[in-house]
C-alpha positions as CSV (number, residue, x, y, z in Angstrom):
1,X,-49.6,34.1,-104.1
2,X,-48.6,35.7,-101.2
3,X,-45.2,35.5,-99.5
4,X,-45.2,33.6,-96.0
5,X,-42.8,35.9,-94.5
6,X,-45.1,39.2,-95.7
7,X,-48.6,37.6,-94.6
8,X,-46.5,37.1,-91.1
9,X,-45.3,40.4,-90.8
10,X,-48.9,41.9,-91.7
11,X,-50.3,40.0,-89.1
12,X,-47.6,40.6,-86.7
13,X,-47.9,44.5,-87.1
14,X,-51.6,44.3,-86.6
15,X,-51.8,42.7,-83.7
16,X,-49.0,44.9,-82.1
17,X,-51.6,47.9,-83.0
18,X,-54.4,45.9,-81.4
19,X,-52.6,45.3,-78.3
20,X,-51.2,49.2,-78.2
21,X,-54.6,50.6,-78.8
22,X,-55.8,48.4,-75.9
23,X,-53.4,49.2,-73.6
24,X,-53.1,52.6,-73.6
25,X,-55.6,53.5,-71.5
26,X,-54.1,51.7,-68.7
27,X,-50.9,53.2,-69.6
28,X,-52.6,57.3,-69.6
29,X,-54.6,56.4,-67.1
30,X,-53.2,58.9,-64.2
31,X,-52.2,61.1,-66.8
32,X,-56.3,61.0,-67.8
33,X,-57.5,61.0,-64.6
34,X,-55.9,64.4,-63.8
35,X,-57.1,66.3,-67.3
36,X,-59.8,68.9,-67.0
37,X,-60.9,68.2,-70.5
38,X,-61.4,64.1,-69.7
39,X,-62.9,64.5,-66.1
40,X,-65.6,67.7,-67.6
41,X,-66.7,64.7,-70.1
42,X,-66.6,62.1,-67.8
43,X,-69.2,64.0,-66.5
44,X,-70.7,65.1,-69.4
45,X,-71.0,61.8,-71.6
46,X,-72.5,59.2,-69.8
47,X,-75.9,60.9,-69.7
48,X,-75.2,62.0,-73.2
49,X,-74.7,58.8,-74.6
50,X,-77.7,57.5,-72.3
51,X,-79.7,59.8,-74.0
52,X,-79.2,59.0,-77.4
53,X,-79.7,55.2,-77.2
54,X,-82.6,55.6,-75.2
55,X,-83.9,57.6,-78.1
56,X,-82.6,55.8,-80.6
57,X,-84.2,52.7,-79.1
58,X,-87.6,54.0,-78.5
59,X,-88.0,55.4,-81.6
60,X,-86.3,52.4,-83.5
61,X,-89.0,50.3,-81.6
62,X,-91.7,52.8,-81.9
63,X,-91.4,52.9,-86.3
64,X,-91.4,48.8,-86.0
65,X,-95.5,48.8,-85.3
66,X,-98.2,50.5,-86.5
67,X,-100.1,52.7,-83.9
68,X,-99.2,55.3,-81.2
69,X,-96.0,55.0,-79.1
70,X,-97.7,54.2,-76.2
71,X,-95.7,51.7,-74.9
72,X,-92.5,53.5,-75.6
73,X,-93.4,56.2,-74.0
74,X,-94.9,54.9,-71.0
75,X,-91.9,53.2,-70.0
76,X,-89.2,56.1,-70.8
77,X,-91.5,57.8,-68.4
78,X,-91.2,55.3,-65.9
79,X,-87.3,54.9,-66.2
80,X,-87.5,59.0,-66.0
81,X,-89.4,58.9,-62.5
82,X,-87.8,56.1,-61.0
83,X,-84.5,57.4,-61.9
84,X,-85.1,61.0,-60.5
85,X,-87.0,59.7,-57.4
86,X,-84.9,56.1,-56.2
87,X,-81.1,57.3,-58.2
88,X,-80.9,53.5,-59.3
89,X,-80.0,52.4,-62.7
90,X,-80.5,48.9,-62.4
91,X,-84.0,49.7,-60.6
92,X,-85.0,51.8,-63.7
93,X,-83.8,49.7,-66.3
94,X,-85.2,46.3,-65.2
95,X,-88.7,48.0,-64.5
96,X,-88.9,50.3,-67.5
97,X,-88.2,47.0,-69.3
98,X,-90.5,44.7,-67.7
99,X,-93.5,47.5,-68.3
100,X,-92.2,47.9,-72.2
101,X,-92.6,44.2,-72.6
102,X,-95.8,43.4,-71.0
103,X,-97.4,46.9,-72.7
104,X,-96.0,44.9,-76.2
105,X,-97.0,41.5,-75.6
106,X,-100.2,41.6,-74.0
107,X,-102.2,45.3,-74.4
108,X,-100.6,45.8,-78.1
């Protein structure tokens, strides 16, 4: 069995980690905010990481029904135009969305 005092500790230390790992951010924040290397990926990674869930999405959905990606493909193209064209996410989203599930439900 194990020792009160130790199982304590153990969970003391962990959730001192936790809370460290959650606050440092905050803590480095001016620090971050005046690195080259953080601001050249802050504009780097958000389209990045866009990019692969969109793909990772689309094809995920695409290899879950048999026939042509149609409706996958239709609606990254629609997220693609409305994003170059009106420069809303939300827009793009909700819309590319919308198309993907009618094209699914009711032409699939």
């Amino acid at each position: 069995m194990i020792a009160s005092g130790y199982l304590i500790s153990v969970i003391a230390a962990m959730g001192i980690v936790t809370f460290a790992l959650r606050a440092l951010p905050f803590v480095a924040a001016r620090w971050l905010q005046r690195h080259a290397l953080v601001q050249a990926l802050g504009q780097f990674l958000p389209l990045a990481i866009m990019t692969l869930l969109l793909v990772h999405s689309a094809t995920g959905a695409a290899l879950a029904h048999a026939g042509w990606p149609w409706p996958e493909l239709l609606a990254v193209a629609l997220v693609v135009v409305l994003q170059w064209t009106r420069r809303n996410a939300l827009l793009s989203i909700v819309l590319g969305t919308c198309l993907y599930v009618l094209m699914r439900n009711f032409l699939v």
